[in-house]
N, C-alpha and C positions, 0 to 999 in steps of 0.2 A: 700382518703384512699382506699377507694373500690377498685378505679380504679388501685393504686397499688398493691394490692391482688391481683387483675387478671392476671395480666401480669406479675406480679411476681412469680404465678402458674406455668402459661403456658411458662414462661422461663424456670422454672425448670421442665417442662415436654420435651422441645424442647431438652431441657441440657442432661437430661437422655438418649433421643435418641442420642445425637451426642456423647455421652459417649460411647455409646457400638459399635454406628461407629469407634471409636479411640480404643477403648480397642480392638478391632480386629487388629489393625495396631500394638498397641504394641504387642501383641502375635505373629505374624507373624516376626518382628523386635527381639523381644529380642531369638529367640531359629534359627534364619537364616541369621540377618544382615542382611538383602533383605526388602528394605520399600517398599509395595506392591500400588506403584500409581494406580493401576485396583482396590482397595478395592472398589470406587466409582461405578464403570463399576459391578462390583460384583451384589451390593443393588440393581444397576438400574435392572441388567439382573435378578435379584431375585423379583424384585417389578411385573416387565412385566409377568413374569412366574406365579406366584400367582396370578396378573389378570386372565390371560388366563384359570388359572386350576377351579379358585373359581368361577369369574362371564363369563368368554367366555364358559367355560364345563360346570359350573352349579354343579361342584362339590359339599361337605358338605366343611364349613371353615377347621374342624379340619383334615380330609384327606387332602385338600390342603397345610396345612402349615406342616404334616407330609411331605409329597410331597417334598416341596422346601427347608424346613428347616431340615428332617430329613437324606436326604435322595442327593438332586440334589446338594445343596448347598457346604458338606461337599465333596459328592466323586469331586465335580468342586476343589477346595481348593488341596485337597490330588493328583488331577490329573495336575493341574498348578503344583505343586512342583516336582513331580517325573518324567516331560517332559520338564518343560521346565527353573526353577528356579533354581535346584541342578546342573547343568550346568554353573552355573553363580561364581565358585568357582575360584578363579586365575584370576577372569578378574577385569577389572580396576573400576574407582567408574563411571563412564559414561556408561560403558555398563551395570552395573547393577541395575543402573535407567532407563536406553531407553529400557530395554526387558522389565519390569512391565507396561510401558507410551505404547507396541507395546501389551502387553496385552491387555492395557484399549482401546484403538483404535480397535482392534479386535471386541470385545463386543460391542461396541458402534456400527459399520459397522453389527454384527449380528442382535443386535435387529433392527437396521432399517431394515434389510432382511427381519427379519423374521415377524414384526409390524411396516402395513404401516405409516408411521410417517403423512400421512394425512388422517385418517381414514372418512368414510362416517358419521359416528356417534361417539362422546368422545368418549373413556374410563372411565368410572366412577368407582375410589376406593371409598371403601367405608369404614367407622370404622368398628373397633371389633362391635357388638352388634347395631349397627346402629346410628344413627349421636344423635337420640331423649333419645338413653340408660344412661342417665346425672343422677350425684351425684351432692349434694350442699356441700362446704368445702367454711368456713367462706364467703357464702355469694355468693361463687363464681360456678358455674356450669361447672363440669368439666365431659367428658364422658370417659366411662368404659375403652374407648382403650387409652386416655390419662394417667389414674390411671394404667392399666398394662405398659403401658410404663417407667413409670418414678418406678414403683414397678422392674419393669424388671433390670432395670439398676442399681437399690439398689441389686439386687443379685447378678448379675453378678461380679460386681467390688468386692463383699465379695468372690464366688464362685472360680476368678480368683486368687485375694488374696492370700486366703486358697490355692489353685494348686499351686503356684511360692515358696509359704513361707513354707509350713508345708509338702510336700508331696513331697516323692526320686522323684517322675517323672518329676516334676514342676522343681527341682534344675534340675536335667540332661537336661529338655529345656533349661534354662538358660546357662546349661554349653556347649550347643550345637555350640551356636555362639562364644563361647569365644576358646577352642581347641577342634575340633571333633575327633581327633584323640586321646588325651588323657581320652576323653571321653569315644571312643573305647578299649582302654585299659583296663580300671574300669570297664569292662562289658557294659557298655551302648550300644546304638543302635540310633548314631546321625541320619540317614537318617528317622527309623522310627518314630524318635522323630518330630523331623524337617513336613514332612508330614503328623503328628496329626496336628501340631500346626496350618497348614495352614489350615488343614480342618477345626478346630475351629476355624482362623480367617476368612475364609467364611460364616460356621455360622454367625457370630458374623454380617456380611457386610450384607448378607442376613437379618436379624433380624432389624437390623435399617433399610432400603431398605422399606421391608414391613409398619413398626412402622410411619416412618418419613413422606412417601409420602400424606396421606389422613390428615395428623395434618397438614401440612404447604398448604393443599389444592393445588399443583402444578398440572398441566395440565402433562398426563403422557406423557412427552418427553424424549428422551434417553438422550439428551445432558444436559438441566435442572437435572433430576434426579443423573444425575453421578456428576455434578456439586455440589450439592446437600450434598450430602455425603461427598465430595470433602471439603465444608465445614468446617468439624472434622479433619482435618489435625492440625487446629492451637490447638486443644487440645492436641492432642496427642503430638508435640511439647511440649505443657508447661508441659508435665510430661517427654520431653527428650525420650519419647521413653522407657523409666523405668520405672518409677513410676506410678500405677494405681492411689494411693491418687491425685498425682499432676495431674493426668489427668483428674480424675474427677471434683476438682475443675475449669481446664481449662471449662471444657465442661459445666457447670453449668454458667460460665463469660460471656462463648458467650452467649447461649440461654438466661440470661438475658440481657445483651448486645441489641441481637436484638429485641427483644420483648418492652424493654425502649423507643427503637428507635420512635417501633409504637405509643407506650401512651403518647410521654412528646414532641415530636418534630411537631412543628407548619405547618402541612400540607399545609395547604393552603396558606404561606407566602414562606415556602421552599418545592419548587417545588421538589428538589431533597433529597427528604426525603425516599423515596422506590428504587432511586438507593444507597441512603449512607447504608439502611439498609442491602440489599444483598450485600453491600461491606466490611461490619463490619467483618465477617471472615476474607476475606484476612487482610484487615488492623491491624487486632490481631495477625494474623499470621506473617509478617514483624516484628510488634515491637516485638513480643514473641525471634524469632530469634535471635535481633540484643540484649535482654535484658539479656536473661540467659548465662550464661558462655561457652566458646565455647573451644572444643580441642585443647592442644599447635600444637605451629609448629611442621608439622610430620619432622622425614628425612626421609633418605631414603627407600622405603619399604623395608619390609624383604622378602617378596615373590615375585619374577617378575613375573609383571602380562603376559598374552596372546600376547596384543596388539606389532606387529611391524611394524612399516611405516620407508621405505626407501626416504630419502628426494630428490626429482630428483636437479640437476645441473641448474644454473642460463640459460645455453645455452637449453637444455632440454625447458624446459620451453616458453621459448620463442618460440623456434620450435612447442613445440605443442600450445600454443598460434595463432600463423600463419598458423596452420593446420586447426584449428577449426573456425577460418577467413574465410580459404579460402573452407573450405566442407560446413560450414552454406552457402557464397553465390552461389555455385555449386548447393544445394540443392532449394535455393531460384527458381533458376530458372526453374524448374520443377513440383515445390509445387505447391496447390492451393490457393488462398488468404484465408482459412478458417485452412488449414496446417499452413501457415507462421503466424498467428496468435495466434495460439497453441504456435508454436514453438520458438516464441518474449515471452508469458507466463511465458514458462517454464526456458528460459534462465536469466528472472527476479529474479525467486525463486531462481535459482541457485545463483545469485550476493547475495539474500540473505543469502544463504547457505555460501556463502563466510566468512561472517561473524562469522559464530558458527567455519566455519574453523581456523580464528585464533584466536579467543577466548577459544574454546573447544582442537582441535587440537593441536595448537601452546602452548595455556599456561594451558591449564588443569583446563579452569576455567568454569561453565554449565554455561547455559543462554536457559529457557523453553520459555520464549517470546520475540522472532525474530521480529514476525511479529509486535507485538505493538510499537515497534520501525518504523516498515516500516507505520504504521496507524500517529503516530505522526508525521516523514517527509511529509507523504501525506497533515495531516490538514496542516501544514507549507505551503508548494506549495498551495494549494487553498488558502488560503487568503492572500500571500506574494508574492506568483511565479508566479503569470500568467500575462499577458499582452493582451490586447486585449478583444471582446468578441463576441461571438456567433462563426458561422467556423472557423473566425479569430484570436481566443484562440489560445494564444500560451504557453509553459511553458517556462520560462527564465532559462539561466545558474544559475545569480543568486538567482534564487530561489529554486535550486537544490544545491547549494552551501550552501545556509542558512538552509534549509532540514538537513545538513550533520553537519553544527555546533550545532544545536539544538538539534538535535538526539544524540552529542556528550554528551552536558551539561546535558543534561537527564541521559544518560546513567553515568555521573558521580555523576548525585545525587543521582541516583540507586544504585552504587556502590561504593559510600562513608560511609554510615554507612553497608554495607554489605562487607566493605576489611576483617572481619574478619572470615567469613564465607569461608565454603570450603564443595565442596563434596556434600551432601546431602542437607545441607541446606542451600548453595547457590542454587542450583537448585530449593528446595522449595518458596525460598525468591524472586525470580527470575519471579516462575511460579504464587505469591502472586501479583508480582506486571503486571504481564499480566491481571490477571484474573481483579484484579481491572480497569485497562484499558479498560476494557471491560464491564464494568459495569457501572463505573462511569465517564471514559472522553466520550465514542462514545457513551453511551447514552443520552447526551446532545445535543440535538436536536433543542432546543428553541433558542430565544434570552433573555443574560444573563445581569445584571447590576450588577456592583461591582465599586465600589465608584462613581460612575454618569458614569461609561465609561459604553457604550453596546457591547455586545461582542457577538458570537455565534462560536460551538467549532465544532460538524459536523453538519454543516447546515441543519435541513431537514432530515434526517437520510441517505443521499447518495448524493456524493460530485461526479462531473462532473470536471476529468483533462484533459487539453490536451495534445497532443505530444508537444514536446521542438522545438524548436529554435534557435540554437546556431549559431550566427553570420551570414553568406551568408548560412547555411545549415539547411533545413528545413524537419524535421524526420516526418511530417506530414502520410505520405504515409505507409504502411506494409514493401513492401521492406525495403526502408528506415529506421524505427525504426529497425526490423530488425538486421539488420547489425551494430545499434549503439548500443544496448544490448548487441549484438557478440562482440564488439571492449569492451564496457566497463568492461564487464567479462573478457578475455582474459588482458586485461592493469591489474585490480585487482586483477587478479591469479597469473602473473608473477612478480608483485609489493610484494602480500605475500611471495611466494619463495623466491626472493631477501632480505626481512628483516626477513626472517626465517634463513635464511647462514650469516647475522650480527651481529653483535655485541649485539645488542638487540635481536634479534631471538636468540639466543642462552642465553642470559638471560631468556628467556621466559621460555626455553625447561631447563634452571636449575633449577626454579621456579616450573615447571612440577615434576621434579623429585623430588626436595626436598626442601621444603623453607624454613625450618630450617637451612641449610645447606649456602642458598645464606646469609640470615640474618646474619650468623656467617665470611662471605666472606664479610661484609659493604655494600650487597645491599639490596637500600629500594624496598622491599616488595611491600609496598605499594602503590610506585610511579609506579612500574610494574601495580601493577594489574588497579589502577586505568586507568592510559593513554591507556590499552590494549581492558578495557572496552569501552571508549572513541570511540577507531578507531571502534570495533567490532560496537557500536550501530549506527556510522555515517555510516558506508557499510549499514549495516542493512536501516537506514533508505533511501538511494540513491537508494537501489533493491527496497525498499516497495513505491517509487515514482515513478521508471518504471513499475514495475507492476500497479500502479493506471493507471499510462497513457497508457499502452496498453490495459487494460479493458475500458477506456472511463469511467465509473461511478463506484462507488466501494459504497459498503454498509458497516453497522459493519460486517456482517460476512464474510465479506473478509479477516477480521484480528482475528478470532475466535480463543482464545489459545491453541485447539485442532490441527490448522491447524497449529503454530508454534508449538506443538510437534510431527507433521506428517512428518516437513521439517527438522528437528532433527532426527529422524528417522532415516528417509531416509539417511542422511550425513552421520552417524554413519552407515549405512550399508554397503554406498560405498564409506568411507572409511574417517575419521574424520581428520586423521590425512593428506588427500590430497586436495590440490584444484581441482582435477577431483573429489572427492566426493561428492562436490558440485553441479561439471554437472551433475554428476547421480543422484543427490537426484532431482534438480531442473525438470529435462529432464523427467525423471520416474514416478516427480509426476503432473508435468503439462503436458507432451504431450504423453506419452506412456499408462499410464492409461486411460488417457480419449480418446483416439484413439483405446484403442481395445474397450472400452464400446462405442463408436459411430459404432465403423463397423460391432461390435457383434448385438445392435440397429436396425442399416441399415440389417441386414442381417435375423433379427425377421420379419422388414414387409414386404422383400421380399420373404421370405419363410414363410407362414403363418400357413401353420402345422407345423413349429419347431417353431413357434415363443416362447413358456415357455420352451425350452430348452435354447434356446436365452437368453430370461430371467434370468432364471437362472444362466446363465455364466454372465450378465451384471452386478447381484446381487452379487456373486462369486467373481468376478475381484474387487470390492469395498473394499474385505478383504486382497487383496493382499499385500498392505503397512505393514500391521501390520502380517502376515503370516510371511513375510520376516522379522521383525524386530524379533521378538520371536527365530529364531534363530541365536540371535547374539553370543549366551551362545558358540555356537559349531564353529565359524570361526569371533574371534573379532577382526580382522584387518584386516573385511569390502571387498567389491568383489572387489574394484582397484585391490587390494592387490594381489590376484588369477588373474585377468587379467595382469596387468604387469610380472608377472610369465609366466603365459603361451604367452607372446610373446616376448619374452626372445630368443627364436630358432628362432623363424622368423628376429627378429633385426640382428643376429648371420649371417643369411644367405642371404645376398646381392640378392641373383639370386631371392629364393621366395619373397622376398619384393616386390622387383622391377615387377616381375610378378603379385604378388596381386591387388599392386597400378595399373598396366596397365589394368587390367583385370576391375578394380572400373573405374577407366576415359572411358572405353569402353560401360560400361553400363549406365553412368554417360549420355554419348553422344548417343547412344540410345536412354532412354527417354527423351533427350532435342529434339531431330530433334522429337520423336512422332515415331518413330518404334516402340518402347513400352511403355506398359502404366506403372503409378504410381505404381501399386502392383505387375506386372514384376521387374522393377525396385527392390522392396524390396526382395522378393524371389531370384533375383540373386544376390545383395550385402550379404545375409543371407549364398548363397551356396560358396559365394568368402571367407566368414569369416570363415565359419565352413568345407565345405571339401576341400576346396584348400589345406590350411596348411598340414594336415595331409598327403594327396596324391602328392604335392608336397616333400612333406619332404622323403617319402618312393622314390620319383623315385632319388633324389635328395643322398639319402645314397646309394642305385644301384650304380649311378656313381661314387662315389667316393668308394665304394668297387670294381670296375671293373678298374677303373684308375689303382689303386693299386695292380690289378694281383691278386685279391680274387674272387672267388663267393659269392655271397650273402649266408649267414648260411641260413639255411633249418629250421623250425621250428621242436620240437622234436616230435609233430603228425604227420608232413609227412616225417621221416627220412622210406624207405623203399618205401617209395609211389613215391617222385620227386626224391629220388637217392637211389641206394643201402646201404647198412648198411658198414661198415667198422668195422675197430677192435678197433680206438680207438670209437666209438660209442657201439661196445660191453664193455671192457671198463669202460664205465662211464655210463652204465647201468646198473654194477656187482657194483660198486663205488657206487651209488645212492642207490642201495636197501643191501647195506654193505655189500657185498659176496667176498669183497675184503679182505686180509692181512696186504694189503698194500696203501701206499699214491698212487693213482691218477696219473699215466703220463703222463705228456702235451707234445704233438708231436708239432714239429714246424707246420704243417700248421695248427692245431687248434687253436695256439700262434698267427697266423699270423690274422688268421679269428677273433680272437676275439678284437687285435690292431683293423683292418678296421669294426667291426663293431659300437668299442668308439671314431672311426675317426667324428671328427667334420664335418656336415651336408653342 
């Protein structure tokens, strides 16, 4: 009985903390629609900060938590909404979950900037009043910062209560989210609304952040602690997002939930008794999901969102498929074997990225853990794929084959009790069941028995692939892999495109748009989204096997659910709805980023009086994924999107293309003979991309205004300076500043100059 009491306390003390972690998410939800996945990244960056102020300064406690909680916490809240969340109005449900997910990634990359994540000496929080300031409550010894916690949490949830139910401001949040424009009508002040609320649910992140980290005793990590917080998601679900009652009883289930785990579960016989614990969140969070009722089928929206993706042509495709063939093994040949290794990396992530491509893209459906899919093909290959041992390790077809059915079957048990989900909390159910992957399959490290078979899941905590094998051809080598990444991307790009312009792809994309709609046309739903899920986690798991095999050994954080929302991200920046989104996500975030932190690096120790400038841009360059991702509010259909545009006049114009490309194979050949070196090379592919076009295109409208018997028109600062003035330039100089009576007369040769200068390039 005693020992009940205890841990029946101390649940409901954890409870009250994860309560006020949740009752932030709903404040934030109910007056924006915007679920703030940074609420986590919030606590952490609020927990680090109150370190820093209280025991790194030596501050007093109550100016410190004046400090974070009065004052840093609230204007961070009110400053996230007014930059970068009220932006997120019109776009679709994927962009306005990857801008909060490119928030939390920001914060996370800050505080390792700013607190070295391997400090010379812990960090030690500490409680309110000190660890020894203990109350006895039947029996049980509880400390003062526990009683204000779980006292805290009993106020809040009345304090919020009372704001939503009884008070005009509370309803006008509420009616924020629901019409803000008729809100605007009634007087109200949606935006000002809207940016209290976030400021209080900052507070609120802040206040558990601080509360939660010295009770659960965690080591101050940014990834743990955002985790941490991360948590309270599954409460906030069981109140829907509404309800503070329901959410409070959520948050009191878990905190006893896991704290039971501790008192009644046979440590010593179940070794995985401290992974099942930290996985009880997520695993409440799934079943909460799949349990409580979920929205009908929408149709179609009533507002068109932002996003437009043009779907390029079966032959397109292909061509740049055999582009990216033949520039990958051009480039081979010039690289250094530490480049072509980057460069095999990064086109791995991309195959992965392929995936979210037609899952996200193609059928409108989230998936926040990519990479646990590509962790489970990997365990698949190491105990099923390989042949051979020691150099002689090879990986087999068929065990990249079995990888891809496995990763299927998974993926359809993932998303069989989760067909009815959409939107948000597919993505949440999604990112429940990564995070559990991550806790409970790769932390399996032992050897396991289950009915007299012994088994082990990742052996060791880091599993040893090799390069594959396929029939006479041996990818052993860098080149070689290489170019079998290249071919395998390029086959999987141009295989999506083809079942995007089918019959099924165009199921998908009616499915996208409205599945009420296909429902009422006799198609199952269902059978879409399952078999879509299916291919998306077998790609998925075929990249997450090339990647294991071009790193040689992979650990769990190779598959860390951070980094499948970093390559989400990225996809959605450049461009969700293309399989070039992919290469830019995969490329940008495996060889471009860590190729300017290597040369920024290289460049600290050989300049050793700039080396903390150095520094600093290395530190700098770490937040760039998430920089970029935070402005997806303001351009949501991703930089392809802007690139294919702006080469649009160049495709148009034969002569510069073909000059471009000659100008690229000339440099190309260059640095292969050793006339110039590797960083030549880039500076002049840079000047062929960016002033060619433009200078070419300017001499290139000359000629065809001089073919045509015109002069090039004169800009209207130098009309008097390169020619004399005329009368129709006086003119349309009395016309401009209205000193006229009359309409404007067009002389033919102005008529003429104006034809040759909308004359096509």
């Amino acid at each position: 009985m005693q020992t009940f009491l205890q841990y029946t306390i101390l649940g409901l003390v954890v409870g009250g903390v994860y309560f006020i972690a949740a009752s932030g998410l709903v404040v934030t939800y109910t007056t924006s629609g915007i679920f703030n996945f940074a609420q986590g990244a919030i606590a952490m960056l609020a927990a680090f900060t109150y370190w820093q102020v209280r025991w790194g300064w030596g501050w007093p406690a109550p100016l410190a938590l004046l400090l974070v909680l009065g004052v840093l916490a609230p204007l961070l809240g009110a400053v996230l909404y007014q930059v970068i969340m009220k932006n997120l109005r019109g776009t679709s449900e994927v962009t306005k979950i990857i801008v909060p997910v490119g928030v939390m990634l920001g914060f996370l990359s800050l505080a390792t900037w700013i607190w070295n994540p391997t400090p010379r000496t812990p960090r030690l929080f500490y409680k309110f009043f000190g660890a020894n300031a203990t109350v006895k409550i039947f029996d049980v010894r509880l400390t003062w910062h526990e009683i204000i916690a779980f006292f805290l949490a009993i106020v809040i949830a009345g304090g919020i209560a009372f704001l939503f139910r009884r008070t005009r401001s509370g309803v006008a949040m509420r009616a924020v989210v629901d019409d803000p424009d008729l809100l605007q009508l009634n007087g109200g002040r949606p935006e000002r609304l809207a940016t209290l609320s976030w400021a209080g649910g900052a507070f609120l992140a802040a206040l558990a952040g601080i509360l939660i980290t010295p009770i659960q005793g965690t080591a101050m990590s940014a990834n743990a602690l955002t985790l941490l917080v991360i948590d309270a998601f599954a409460a906030a679900m069981f109140g829907r997002l509404k309800s503070l009652p329901r959410t409070f009883v959520g948050a009191i289930v878990l905190g006893l939930a896991t704290n039971y785990v501790i008192a009644y579960f046979p440590a010593n016989k179940w070794t995985w008794t401290g992974a099942f614990r930290s996985s009880i969140p997520m695993i409440l969070l799934f079943v909460v999901l799949l349990v409580l009722p979920q929205d009908r089928l929408r149709g179609a929206t009533v507002l068109r969102t932002r996003e437009r993706f043009r779907m390029p042509s079966l032959r397109t495709a292909w061509i740049a498929g055999l582009v990216l063939v033949v520039v990958v093994w051009a480039l081979r040949t010039i690289m250094a074997t530490t480049a072509i290794n980057t460069l095999a990396y990064g086109i791995t992530l991309s195959i992965i990225a392929l995936s979210l491509v037609l899952l996200t893209g193609y059928a409108g459906e989230i998936n926040l853990a990519a990479l646990s899919f590509g962790a489970i093909g990997t365990i698949i290959v190491f105990h099923y794929g390989i042949s051979g041992t020691g150099n002689d390790a090879r990986m087999t077809l068929w065990g990249i084959l079995l990888a891809a059915v496995v990763c299927a079957v998974v993926g359809a048990l993932v998303a069989l009790p989760a067909l009815r989900l959409r939107g948000l909390y597919l993505a949440l159910a999604t990112m429940a069941f990564g995070v559990f992957v991550s806790r409970m399959v790769l932390t399996e490290i032992g050897e396991r028995e289950l009915f007299g078979i012994k088994f082990s899941i990742f052996q060791g905590g880091s599993l040893t692939i090799p390069r594959p094998e396929i029939g006479p051809f041996d990818f052993k080598s860098n080149d070689s892999f290489l170019m079998l990444a290249t071919v395998v991307f390029a086959l999987m790009a141009v295989g999506l495109v083809s079942l995007r312009h089918s019959n099924y792809g165009r199921r998908l994309a009616a499915m996208k748009d409205s599945p009420a709609a296909c429902a009422t046309l006799g198609m199952s739903v269902v059978r879409l989204k399952l078999s879509v899920f299916m291919m998306s986690a077998a790609i998925a798991g075929v990249g997450g096997v090339l990647m294991s095999a071009q790193l040689g050994s992979v650990n769990l954080d190779r598959f860390d659910i951070f980094l499948s929302l970093v390559i989400l991200l990225l996809t959605v920046v450049g461009g969700i709805g293309y399989a070039s989104g992919a290469l830019f996500s995969g490329v940008l975030f495996g060889c471009s980023i860590l190729a300017i932190q290597n040369t920024l690096t290289k460049l600290g120790s050989d300049y050793k009086s700039l080396e903390a400038v150095f520094g600093f841009l290395v530190s700098a360059v770490s937040v760039m994924p998430a920089t970029i991702g935070v402005t997806m509010g303001k351009n949501p259909s991703g930089a392809i999107t802007d690139i294919v545009e702006s080469l649009e006049g160049i495709k148009k114009s034969k002569p510069l293309m073909l000059t471009m490309i000659g100008l690229q194979v000339l440099i190309w050949a260059l640095a292969w003979q050793g006339v110039i070196n590797n960083w030549h090379f880039v500076i002049f592919t840079a000047a062929n991309l960016l002033i060619v076009p433009p200078l070419g295109g300017a001499v290139l409208k000359n000629m065809a205004l001089k073919k045509a018997g015109v002069e090039p028109p004169v800009p209207p600062e130098l009309i008097g300076i390169d020619r004399p003035f005329t009368d129709d330039d006086r003119l349309a100089i009395e016309h401009a500043l209205g000193l006229d009576a009359v309409p404007l007369p067009v002389s033919a040769p102005v008529h003429h100059q104006e034809e040759a200068a909308h004359a096509p390039a």
